[in-house]
C-alpha positions in Angstrom: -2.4 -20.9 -36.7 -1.4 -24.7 -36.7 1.2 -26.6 -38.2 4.3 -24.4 -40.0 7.3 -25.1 -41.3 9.8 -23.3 -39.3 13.6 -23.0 -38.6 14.4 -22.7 -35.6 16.1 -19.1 -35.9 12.4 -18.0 -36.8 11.4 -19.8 -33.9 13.2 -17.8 -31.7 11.7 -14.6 -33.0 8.1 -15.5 -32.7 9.2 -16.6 -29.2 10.3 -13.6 -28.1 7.5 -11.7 -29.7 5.1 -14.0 -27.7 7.1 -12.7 -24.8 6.2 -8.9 -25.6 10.2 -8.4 -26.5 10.1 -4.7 -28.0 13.7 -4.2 -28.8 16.3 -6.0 -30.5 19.6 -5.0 -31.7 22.2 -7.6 -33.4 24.8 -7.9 -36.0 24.8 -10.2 -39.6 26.5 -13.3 -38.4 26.1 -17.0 -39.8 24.0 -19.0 -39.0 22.6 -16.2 -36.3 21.3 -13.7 -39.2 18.4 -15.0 -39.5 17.1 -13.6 -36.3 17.9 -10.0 -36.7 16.0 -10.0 -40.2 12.9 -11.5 -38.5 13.3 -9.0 -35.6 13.7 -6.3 -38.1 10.1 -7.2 -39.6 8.3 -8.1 -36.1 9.6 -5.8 -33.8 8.6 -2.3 -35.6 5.4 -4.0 -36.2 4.2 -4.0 -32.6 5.8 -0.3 -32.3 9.1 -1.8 -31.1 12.6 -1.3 -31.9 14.7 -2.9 -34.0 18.9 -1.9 -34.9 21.1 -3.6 -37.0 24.1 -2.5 -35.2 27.4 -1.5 -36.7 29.0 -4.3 -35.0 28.6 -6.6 -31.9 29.9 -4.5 -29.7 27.3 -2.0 -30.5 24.4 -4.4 -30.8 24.4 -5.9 -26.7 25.5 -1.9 -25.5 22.5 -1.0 -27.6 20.2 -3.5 -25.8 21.8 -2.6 -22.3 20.5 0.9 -22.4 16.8 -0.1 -23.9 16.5 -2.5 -21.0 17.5 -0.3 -18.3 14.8 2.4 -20.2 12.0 -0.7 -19.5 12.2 -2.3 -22.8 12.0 -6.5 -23.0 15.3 -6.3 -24.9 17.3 -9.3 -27.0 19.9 -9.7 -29.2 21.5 -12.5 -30.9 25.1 -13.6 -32.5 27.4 -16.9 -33.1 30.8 -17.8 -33.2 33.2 -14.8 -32.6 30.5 -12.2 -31.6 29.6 -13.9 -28.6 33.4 -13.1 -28.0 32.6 -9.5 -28.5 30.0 -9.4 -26.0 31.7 -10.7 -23.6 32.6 -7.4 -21.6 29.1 -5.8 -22.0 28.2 -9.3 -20.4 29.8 -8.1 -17.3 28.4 -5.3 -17.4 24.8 -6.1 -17.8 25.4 -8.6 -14.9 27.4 -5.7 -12.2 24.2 -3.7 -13.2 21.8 -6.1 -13.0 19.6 -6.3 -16.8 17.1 -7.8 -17.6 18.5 -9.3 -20.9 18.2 -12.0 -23.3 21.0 -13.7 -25.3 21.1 -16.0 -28.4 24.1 -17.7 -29.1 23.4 -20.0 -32.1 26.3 -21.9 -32.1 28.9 -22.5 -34.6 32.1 -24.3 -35.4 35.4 -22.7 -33.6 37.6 -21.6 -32.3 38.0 -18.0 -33.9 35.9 -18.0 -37.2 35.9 -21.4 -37.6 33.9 -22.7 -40.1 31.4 -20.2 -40.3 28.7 -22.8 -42.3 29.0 -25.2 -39.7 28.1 -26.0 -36.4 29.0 -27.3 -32.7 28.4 -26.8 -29.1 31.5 -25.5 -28.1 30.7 -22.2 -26.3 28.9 -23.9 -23.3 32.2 -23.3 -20.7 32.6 -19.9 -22.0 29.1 -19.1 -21.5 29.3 -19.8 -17.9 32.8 -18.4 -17.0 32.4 -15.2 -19.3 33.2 -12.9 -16.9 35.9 -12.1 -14.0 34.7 -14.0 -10.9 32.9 -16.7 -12.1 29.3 -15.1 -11.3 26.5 -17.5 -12.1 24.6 -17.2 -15.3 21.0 -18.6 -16.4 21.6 -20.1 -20.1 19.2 -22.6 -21.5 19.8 -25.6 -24.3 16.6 -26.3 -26.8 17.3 -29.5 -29.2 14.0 -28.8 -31.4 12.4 -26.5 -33.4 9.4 -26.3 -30.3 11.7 -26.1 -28.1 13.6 -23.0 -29.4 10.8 -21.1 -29.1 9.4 -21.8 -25.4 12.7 -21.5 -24.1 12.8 -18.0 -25.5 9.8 -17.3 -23.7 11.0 -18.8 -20.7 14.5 -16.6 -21.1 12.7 -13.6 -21.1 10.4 -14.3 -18.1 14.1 -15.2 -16.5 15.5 -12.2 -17.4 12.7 -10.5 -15.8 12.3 -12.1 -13.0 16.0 -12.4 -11.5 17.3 -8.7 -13.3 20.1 -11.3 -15.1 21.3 -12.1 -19.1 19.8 -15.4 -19.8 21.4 -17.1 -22.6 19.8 -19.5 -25.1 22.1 -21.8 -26.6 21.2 -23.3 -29.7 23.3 -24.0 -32.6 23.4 -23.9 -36.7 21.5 -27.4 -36.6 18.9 -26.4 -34.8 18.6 -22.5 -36.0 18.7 -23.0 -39.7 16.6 -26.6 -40.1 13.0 -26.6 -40.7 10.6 -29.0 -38.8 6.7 -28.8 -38.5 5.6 -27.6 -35.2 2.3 -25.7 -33.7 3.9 -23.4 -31.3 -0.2 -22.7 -30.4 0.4 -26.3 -29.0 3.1 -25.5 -27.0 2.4 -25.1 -23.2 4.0 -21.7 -21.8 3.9 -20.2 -18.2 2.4 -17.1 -17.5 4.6 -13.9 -18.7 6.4 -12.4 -15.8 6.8 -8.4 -15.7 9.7 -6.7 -14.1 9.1 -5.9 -10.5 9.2 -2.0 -10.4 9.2 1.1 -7.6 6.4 3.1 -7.0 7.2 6.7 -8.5 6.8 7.8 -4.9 8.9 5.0 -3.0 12.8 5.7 -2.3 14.6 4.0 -5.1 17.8 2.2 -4.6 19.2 0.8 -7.9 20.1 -2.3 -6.3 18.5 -2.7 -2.9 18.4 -5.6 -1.2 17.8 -7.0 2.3 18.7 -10.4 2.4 21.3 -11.6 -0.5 18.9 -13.4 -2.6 16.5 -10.6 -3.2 16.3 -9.6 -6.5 16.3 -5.5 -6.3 12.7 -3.6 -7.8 13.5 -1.3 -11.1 13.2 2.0 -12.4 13.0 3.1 -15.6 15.6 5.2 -17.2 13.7 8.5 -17.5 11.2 7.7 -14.8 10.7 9.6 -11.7 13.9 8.4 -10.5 17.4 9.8 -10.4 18.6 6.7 -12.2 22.5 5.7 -11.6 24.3 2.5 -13.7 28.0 1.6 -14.0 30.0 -0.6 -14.4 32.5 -0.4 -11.5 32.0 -1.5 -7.8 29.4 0.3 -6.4 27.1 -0.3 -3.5 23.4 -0.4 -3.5 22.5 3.0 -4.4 25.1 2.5 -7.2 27.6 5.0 -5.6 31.4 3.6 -6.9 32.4 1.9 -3.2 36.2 0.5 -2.7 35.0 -0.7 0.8 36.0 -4.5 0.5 32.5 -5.2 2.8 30.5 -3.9 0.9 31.8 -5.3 -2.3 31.9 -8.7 -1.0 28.2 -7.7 -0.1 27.2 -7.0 -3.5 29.0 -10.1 -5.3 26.9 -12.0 -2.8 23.7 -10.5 -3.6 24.8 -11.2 -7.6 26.0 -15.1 -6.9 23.1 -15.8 -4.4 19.8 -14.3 -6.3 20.4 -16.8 -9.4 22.2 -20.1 -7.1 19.4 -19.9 -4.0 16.8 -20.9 -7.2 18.6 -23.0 -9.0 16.4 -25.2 -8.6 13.3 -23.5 -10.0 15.2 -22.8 -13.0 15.9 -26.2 -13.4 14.5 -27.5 -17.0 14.9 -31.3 -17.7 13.6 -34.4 -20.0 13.6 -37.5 -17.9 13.4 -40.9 -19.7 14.4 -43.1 -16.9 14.4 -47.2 -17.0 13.8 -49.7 -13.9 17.2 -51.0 -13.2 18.9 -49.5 -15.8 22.7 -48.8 -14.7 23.5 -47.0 -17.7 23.0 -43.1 -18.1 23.1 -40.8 -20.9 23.0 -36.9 -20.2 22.7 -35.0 -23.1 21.5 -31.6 -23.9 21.4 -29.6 -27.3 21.0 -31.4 -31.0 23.0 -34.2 -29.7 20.0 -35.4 -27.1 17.7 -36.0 -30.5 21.1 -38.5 -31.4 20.7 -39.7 -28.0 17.3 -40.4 -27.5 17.4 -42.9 -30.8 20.5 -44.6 -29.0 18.5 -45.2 -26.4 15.7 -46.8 -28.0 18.0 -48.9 -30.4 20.1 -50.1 -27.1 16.6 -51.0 -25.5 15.4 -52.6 -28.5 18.3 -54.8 -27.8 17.8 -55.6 -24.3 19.8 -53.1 -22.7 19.1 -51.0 -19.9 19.5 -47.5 -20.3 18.2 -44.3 -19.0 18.2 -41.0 -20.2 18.6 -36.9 -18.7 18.2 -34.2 -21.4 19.1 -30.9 -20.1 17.6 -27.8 -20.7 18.8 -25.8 -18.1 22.3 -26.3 -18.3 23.3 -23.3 -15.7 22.6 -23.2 -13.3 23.9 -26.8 -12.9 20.4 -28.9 -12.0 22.4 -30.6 -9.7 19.4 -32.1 -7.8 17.6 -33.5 -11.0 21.7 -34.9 -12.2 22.4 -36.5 -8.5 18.8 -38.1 -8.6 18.7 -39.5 -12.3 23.1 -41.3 -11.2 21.1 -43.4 -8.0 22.1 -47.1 -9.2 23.8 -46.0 -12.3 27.7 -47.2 -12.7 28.2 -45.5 -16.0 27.2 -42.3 -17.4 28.0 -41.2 -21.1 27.9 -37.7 -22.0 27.8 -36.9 -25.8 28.3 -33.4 -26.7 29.8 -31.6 -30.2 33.0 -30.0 -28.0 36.0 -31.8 -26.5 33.9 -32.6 -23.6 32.6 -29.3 -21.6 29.5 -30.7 -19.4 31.2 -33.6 -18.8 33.3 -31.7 -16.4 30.0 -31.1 -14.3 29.0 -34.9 -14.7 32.5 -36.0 -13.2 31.8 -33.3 -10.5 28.7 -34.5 -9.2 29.0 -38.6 -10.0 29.7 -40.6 -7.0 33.0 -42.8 -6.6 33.2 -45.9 -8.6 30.8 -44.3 -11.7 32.7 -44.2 -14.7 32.0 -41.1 -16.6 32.2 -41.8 -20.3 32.6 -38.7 -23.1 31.9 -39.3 -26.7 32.8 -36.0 -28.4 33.0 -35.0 -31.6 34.1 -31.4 -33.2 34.6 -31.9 -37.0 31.4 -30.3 -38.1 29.5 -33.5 -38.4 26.7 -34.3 -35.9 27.3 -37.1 -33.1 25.5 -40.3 -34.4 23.3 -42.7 -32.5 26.4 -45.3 -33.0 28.5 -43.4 -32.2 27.0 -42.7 -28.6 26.6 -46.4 -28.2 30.0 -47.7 -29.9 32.0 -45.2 -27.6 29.3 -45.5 -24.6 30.0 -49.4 -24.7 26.9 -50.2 -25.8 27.4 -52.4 -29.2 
């Protein structure tokens, strides 16, 4: 089609069309409407479903179910409906869904300022629900990039029978910029690994702790069994302390063993540079013109855009802080990644956060007057 003029909330729809998603259900929420009335156009139009809910509540049980039935399901909210979600979260985890989320970001806590925006949900995303299980969620900073990583969150979904979030936020969802997605390089689509309708079906087999268990349709030729209590692999409820700890293994090690794989970065590195930035969201497009301005100057700085942001991509962070003695980490919350940066930095790196949450973006001079490079 070549060059449109797209937001990035539309973005996210054509995305997940190009990923043959067939079901959405969601809820009107600023600045995350956008997507359900693009869904409720595209979705029917391929012979899919699409529900506006009667609340968020509603809108992820809704998806839950289709995805279980085989559907390539996602839904999408901001702000305090990500809050709502947050039990059917854990449960689409416990019963392993293929499932994508969009949280387009907003200004907080509670309602907030609902026209406004911020990364603040990025600590919540990951510890959402009891136990601290690992979640996939992926950061996109364009337009471009909102739209492949949609793509890639559904082949996610798929492929490790997991919720993938994609974090964006009310800068990115509701701003227009020129882009081919035709251009865009995306991998092949990955299809849920299913049982044969005359293989024994376990709901959540697995032999070693990493496998990721085949599917059955709901409705199939399989007695199908889902809840969301401790169960064991045939989904029986189990209060056998073994084979729970068996099963919380399985859930932690199918999404940590590759989190490598799912590891999406931006390296901009410079010979003997011992300055860092890590960035990730709307603030790395702030952070990439720091870095040009502070080179343009004579410093040397390198830069680490994340697009993965969990799993940590701990190998691609500890390889980008060799030589560095000071990291900066800009980000639109009181300083939630930085947390994994101080984590992972060796001894003697000083770990600098510039952080901003007054509903105003994080300036290139502002990363470099806090990062102590003016």
């Amino acid at each position: 089609m070549g060059r449109e003029f797209l937001e990035g909330n539309e973005a996210i729809a054509r995305g997940a069309m190009k990923a043959r998603c067939d079901f959405f259900a969601g809820y009107p929420i600023t600045p995350a409407s956008s997507i359900l009335h693009y869904m409720l156009e595209l979705v029917p139009a391929i012979g899919g479903t699409a529900i506006q809910a009667e609340d968020e509540i509603a809108s992820i049980g809704f998806c839950i179910g289709a995805a279980m039935a085989g559907r390539k399901a996602m839904t999408a909210t901001s702000g305090p409906g990500i809050s709502l979600y947050s039990e059917n979260i854990g449960l689409a985890q416990i019963g392993e869904t293929p499932l994508v989320i969009v949280n387009v970001q907003r200004q907080g806590p509670a309602t907030g300022s609902a026209t406004k925006g911020a990364e603040g949900d990025i600590q919540f995303t990951r510890w959402v629900t009891s136990g601290g299980l690992p979640v996939i969620a992926l950061s996109p900073a364009t337009v471009g990039e909102a739209y492949e990583l949609t793509y890639r969150a559904f082949n996610l979904a798929e492929q490790y029978r997991s919720p993938v979030f994609v974090l964006t936020s009310k800068e990115i969802g509701v701003t227009r910029e020129s882009v081919d997605l035709d251009a865009i390089e995306l991998p092949p689509l990955v299809e849920r690994k299913r049982v044969g309708d005359d293989e024994e079906y376990l709901p959540h087999r697995f032999d070693r702790p990493a496998d990721v268990p085949a599917m059955s349709d709901f409705g199939g030729a399989h007695i199908a069994r889902y809840t969301t209590s401790t169960h064991d692999q045939a989904a029986y409820l189990t209060a056998k302390p073994a084979v729970i700890q068996e099963m919380i293994d399985h859930y932690t090690a199918k999404i940590d063993a590759v989190a490598d794989d799912i590891a999406l970065v931006k390296r901009d590195f410079q010979e003997s540079a011992e300055t860092l930035i890590i960035s990730y969201g709307i603030t790395s497009r702030s952070a990439a013109v720091a870095v040009r301005e502070a080179r343009a100057r004579g410093a040397r700085v390198s830069s680490l855009v994340l697009q993965t942001l969990w799993p940590v991509p701990q190998r691609a962070i500890l390889a980008a802080l060799d030589g560095i003695r000071r990291v900066i980490v800009p980000e639109m919350n009181m300083g939630q990644y930085r947390l994994e940066i101080e984590r992972l930095a060796p001894t003697g790196v000083a770990v600098i956060g510039v952080n901003k949450m007054n509903t105003t973006l994080i300036s290139p001079a502002e990363i470099q007057r806090t990062g102590g490079l003016l």
